[in-house]
Every structure is written in C-alpha cells, then in structure tokens.
Backbone bond lengths (Angstrom), bond angles and torsions (degrees), N, CA, C in turn:
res aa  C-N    CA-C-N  psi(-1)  N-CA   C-N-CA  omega(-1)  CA-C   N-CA-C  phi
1 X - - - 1.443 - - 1.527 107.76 -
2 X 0.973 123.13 141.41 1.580 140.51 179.79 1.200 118.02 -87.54
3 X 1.283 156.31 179.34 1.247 161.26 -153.51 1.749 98.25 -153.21
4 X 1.455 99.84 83.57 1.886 97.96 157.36 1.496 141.13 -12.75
5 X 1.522 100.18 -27.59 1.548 91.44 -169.17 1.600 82.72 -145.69
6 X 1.852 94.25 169.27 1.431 116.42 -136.45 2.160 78.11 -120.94
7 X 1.360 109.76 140.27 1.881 118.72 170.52 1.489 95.69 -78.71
8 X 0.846 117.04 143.95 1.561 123.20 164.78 2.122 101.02 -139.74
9 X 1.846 96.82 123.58 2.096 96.52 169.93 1.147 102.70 -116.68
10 X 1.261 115.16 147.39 1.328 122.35 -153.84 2.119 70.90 -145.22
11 X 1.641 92.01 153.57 1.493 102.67 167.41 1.822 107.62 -150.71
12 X 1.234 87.26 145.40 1.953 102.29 -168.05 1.690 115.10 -98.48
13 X 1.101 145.12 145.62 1.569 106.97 157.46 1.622 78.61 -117.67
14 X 1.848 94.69 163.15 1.156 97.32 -165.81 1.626 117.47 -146.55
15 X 1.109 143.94 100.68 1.568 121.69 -157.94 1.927 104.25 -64.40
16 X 1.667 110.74 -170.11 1.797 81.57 -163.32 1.595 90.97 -108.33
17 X 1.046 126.73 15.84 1.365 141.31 163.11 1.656 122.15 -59.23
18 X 1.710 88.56 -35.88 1.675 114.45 179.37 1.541 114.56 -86.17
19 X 1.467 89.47 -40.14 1.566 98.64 -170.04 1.418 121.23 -37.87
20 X 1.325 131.44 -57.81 1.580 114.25 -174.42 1.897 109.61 -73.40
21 X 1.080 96.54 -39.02 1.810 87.05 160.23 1.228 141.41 -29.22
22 X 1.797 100.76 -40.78 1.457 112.84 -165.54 1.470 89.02 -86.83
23 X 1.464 116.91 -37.45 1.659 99.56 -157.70 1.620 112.09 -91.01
24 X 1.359 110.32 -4.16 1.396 123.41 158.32 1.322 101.84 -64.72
25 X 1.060 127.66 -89.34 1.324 128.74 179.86 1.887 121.99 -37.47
26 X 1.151 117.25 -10.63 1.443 145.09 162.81 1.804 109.30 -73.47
27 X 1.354 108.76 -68.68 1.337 115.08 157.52 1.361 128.13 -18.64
28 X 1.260 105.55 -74.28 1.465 131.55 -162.73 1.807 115.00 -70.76
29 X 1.961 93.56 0.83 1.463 100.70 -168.14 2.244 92.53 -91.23
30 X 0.902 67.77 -20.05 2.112 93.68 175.07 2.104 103.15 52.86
31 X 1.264 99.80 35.67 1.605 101.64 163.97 1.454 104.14 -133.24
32 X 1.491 124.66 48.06 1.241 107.15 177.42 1.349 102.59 -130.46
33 X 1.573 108.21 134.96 1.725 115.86 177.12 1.029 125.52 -106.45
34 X 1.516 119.59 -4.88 1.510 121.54 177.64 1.740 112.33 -144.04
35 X 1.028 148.36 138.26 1.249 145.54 129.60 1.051 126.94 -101.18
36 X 1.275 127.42 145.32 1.492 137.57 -179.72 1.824 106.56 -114.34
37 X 1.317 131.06 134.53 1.457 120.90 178.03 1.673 97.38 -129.83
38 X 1.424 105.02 110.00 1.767 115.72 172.96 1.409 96.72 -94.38
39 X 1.330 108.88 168.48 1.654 141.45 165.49 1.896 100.22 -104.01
40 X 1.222 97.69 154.21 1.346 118.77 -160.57 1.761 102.01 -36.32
41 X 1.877 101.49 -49.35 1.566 115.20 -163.62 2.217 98.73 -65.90
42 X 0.816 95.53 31.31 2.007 98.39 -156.61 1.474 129.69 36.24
43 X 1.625 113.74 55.14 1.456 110.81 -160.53 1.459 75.43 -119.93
44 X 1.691 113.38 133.11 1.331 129.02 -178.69 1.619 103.65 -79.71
45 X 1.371 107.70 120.91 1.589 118.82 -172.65 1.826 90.25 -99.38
46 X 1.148 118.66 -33.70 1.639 101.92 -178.99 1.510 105.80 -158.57
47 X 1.453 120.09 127.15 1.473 135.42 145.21 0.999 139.42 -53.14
48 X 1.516 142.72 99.59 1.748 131.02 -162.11 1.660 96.70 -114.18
49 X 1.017 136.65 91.63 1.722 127.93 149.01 1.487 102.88 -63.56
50 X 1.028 99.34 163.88 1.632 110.31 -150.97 1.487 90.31 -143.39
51 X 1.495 116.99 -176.41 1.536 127.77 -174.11 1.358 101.99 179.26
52 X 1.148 104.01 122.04 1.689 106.60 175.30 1.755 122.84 -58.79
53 X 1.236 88.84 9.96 1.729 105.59 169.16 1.217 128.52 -86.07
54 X 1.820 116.09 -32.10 1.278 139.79 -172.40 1.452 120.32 -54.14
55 X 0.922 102.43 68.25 1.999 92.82 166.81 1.362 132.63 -135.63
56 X 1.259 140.07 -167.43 1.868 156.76 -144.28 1.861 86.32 14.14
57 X 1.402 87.60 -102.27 1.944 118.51 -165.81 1.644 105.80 -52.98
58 X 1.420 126.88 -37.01 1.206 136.25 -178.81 2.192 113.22 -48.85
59 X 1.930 84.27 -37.72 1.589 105.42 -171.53 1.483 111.96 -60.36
60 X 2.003 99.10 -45.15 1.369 96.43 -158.66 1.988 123.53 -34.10
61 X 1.480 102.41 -55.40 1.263 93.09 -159.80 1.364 112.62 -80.24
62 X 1.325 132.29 16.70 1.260 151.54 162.60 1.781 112.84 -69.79
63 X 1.067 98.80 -56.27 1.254 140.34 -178.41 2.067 98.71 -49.66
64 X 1.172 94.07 -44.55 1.502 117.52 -147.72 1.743 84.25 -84.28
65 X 1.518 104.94 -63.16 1.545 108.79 -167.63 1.618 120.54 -61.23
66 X 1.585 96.47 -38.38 1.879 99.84 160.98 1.184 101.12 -52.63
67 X 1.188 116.97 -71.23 1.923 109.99 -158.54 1.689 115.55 -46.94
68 X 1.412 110.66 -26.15 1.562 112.33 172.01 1.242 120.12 -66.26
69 X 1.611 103.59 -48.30 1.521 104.15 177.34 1.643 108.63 -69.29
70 X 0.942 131.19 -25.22 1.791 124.54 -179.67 1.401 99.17 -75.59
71 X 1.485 117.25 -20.09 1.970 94.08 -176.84 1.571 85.64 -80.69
72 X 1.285 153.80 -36.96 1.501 150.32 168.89 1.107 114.61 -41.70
73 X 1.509 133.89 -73.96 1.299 151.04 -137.70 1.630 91.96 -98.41
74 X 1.853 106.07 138.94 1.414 127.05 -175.24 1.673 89.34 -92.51
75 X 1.548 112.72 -64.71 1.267 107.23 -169.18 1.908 83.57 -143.45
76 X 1.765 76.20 147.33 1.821 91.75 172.70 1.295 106.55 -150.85
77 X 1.273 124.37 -179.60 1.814 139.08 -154.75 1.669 87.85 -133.25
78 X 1.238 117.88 142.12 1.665 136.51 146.80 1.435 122.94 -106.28
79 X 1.159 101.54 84.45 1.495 88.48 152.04 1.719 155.55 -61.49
80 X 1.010 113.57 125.75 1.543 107.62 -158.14 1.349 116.17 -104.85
81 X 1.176 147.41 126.32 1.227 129.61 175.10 1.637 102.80 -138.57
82 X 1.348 110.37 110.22 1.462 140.81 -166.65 1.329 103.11 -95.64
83 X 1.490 121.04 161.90 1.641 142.12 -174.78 1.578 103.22 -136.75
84 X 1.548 96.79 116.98 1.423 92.67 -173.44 1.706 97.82 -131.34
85 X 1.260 116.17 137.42 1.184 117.34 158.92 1.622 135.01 -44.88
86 X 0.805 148.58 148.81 1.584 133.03 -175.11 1.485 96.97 -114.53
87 X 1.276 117.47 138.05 1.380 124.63 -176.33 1.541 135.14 -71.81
C-alpha cells in the first residue's frame, strides 16, 4: 500500500521580530504537520507537530511559546514540513 500524500521541507530565515508572523501566517496555510524553530547556531529551541485538527483556542499556547522565543531570538530558521496531496 502506498501513502496518498507527498512530505514537502520548506525552510524560512527569520529575524525574531518576524517570527510569530511567519508561523501564523504558516498556520493559516492549514497543510502543515511539523515545524521545527532553530536559533542562528542551529540548536532547535522548539518542535511543533501539528494535526489537521488544530485550530482558534487549540493555537493559543502555541502562539504564546513562539512569541517568547522571538522576545529571545536575534535571528532564527523555520522549518516546515507540509502534506501535500499529489495530483
């Protein structure tokens, strides 16, 4: 049996000013199952698995933990790893 849908990683750089912006705007793309958020040196400051279930109230404390790490972080990377159907 095969697996329907296709991984797609995508990577951001991002100052941490940007950071919850981008991953809001990441969110809202609603095919994403994983993020990864490094600091400049590539040491992963936070893991997001995701679920195509996740939404409004589910976000907040997501929401909450990016915004902490951007008052920290000068510049950081997102990793993205998306689920895409294949056509």
């Amino acid at each position: 049996m095969t697996d329907s849908t296709e991984s797609k990683e995508n990577e951001f750089k991002v100052s941490g000013s940007e950071l919850l912006k981008k991953i809001k705007e990441l969110f809202h793309q609603g095919n994403i199952r994983h993020i990864i958020i490094r600091n400049e040196s590539g040491k992963t400051l936070i893991e997001l698995p995701l679920t195509m279930g996740i939404l409004g109230v589910a976000l907040i404390p997501v929401y909450a933990a990016v915004a902490a790490i951007a008052a920290l972080a000068v510049k950081c990377s997102i990793e993205v790893k998306t689920t895409q159907n294949p056509d």
